[in-house]
C-alpha positions in Angstrom: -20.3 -6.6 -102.0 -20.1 -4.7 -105.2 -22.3 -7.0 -107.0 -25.5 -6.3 -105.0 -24.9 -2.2 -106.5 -24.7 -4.4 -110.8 -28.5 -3.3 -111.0 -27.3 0.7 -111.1 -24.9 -0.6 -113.8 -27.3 -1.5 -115.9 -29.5 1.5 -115.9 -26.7 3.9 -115.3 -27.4 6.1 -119.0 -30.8 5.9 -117.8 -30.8 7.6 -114.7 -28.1 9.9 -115.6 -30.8 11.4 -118.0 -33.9 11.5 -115.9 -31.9 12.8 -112.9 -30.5 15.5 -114.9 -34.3 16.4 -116.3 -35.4 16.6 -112.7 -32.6 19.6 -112.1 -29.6 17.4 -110.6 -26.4 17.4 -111.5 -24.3 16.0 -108.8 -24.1 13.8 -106.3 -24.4 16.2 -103.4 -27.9 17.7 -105.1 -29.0 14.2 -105.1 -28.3 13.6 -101.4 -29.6 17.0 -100.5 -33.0 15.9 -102.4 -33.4 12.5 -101.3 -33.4 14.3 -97.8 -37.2 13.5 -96.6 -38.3 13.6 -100.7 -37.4 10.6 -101.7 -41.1 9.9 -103.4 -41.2 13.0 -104.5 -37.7 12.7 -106.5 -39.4 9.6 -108.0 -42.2 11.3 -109.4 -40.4 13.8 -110.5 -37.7 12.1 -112.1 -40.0 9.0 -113.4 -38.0 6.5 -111.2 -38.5 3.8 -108.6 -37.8 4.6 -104.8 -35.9 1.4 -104.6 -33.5 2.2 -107.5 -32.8 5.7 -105.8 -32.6 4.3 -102.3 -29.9 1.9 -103.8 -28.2 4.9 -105.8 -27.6 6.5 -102.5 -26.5 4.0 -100.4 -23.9 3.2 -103.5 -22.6 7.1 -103.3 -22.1 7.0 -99.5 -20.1 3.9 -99.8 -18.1 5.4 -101.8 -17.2 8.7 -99.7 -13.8 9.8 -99.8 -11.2 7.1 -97.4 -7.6 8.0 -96.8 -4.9 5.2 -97.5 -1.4 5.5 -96.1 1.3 7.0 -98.3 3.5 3.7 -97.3 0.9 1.9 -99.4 2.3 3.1 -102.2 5.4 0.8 -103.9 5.4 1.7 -106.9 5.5 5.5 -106.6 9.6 7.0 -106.1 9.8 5.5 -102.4 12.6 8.4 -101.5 9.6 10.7 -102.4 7.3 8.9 -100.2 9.4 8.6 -97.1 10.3 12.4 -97.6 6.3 13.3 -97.6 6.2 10.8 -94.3 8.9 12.6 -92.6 6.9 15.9 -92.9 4.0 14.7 -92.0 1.9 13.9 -94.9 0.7 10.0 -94.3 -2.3 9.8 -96.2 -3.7 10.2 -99.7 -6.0 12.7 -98.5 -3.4 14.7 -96.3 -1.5 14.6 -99.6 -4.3 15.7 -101.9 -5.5 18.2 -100.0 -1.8 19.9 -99.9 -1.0 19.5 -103.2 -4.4 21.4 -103.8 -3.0 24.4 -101.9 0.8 24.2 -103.3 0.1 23.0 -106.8 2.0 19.9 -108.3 5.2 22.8 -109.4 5.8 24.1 -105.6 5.4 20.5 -104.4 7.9 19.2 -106.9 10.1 22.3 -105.5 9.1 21.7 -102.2 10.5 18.1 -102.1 13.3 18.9 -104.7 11.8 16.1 -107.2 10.3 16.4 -111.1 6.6 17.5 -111.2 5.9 13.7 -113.0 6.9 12.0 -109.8 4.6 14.7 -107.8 1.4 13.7 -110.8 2.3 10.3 -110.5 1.2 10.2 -106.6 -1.9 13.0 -107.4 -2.7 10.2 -109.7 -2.2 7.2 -107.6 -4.2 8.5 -104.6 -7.3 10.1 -106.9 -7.8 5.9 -108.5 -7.4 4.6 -105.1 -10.8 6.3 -104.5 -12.1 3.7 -107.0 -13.5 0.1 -104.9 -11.0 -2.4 -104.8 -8.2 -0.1 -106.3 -4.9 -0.3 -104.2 -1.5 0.3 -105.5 -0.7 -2.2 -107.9 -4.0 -1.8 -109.4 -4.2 1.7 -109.3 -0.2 1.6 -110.8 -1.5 -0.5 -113.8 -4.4 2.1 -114.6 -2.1 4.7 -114.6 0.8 3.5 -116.7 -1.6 2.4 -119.2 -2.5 6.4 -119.1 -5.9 6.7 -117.2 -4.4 9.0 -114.5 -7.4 9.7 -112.7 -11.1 9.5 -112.4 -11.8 11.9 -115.1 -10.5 9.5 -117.8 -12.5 6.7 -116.6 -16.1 8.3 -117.3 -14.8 9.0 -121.5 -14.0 5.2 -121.7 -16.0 2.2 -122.1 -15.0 -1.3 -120.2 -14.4 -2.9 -123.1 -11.8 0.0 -124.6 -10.3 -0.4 -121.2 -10.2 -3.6 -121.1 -8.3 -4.2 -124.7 -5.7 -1.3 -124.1 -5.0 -2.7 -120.4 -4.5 -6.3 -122.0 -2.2 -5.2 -124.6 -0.1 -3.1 -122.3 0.2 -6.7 -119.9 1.2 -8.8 -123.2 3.6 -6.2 -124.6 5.3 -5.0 -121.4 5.3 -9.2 -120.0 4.6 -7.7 -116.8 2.9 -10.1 -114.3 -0.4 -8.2 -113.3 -3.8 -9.6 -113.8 -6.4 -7.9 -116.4 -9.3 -6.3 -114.8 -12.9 -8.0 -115.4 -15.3 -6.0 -117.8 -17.9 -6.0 -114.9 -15.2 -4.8 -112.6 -14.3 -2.1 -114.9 -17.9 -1.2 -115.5 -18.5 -0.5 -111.6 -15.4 1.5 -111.7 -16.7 3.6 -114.7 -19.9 4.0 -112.8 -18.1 5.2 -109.4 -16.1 7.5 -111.5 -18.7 9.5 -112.4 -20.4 9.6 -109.6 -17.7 11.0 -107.7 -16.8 14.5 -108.0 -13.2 14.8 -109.9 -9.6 16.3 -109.0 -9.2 19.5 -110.3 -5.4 19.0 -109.6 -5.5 16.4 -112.6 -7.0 18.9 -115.1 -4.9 19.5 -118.2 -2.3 16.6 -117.0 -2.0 14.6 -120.2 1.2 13.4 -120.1 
């Protein structure tokens, strides 16, 4: 599936720069232009109608989807039953009240450290990312990408190599992402609008 969206990889720098000199900065300006003016965005912005046709059906696929909170194993698992139990089941119930209590009165709420709290902001912000679950998702973040936001200041390759050497020295049994895989990722990363919950968290 992802493979038919490899051409916007290629030309991703590219249309970064001619969108931005046609006055867009974000993905819901784009939308909101493409809106009935799709030839006129192409004029403007010097680009095929096919390539921006593809560029939006690759940011709807990518809307925000809730996962269950039970997905996650290797978060504290008291934590996670204790968000269940009150009623938060899914990364976007949790995201959204952890945007209204902030990470210190959830970690007060729930009696827990504030890492434990970042560690599930974290989690549930790279699940957004295709084919990131939990174990995936676990493995980006202990090798310290904790969110989207540091996935558009890398390159695949720099990934890549720090995620390798984190497997070999740690001997634990998860597979190294693909460059390709990674490059998608990059490209969904910026083209999805970032957690300001994660801001400032560079522990």
């Amino acid at each position: 599936m992802i493979n038919r969206f490899a051409p916007l990889v290629e030309v991703s720098e590219l249309m970064e720069e001619r969108l931005i000199g046609a006055g867009i900065t974000d993905k819901y300006e784009f939308l909101e232009r493409m809106e009935g003016a799709e030839e006129i965005l192409a004029m403007e912005s010097d680009m095929e109608v096919g390539l921006l046709r593809m560029l939006e059906r690759f940011l709807h696929l990518y809307d925000f989807k809730c996962r269950r909170i039970a997905e996650l194993k290797s978060a504290d698992s008291g934590f996670i039953q204790e968000l269940i139990r009150h009623g938060i089941r899914t990364s976007g119930d949790y995201l959204v009240v952890c945007k209204v209590q902030n990470v210190y009165g959830i970690a007060k709420r729930f009696s827990v450290d504030e890492e434990k709290v970042h560690r599930v902001v974290g989690l549930c912000d790279l699940m957004r990312l295709p084919g990131v679950k939990d174990i995936r998702a676990a493995l980006y973040y202990d090798c310290r990408y904790r969110g989207l936001s540091d996935f558009v200041k890398r390159t695949p390759e720099e990934m890549r190599d720090k995620i390798e050497q984190f497997v070999t020295k740690n001997k634990i049994g998860k597979s190294v992402p693909f460059l390709k895989e990674l490059s998608t990722q990059i490209a969904v990363a910026k083209a999805l609008p970032h957690l300001e919950i994660l801001q400032g968290y560079t522990k």
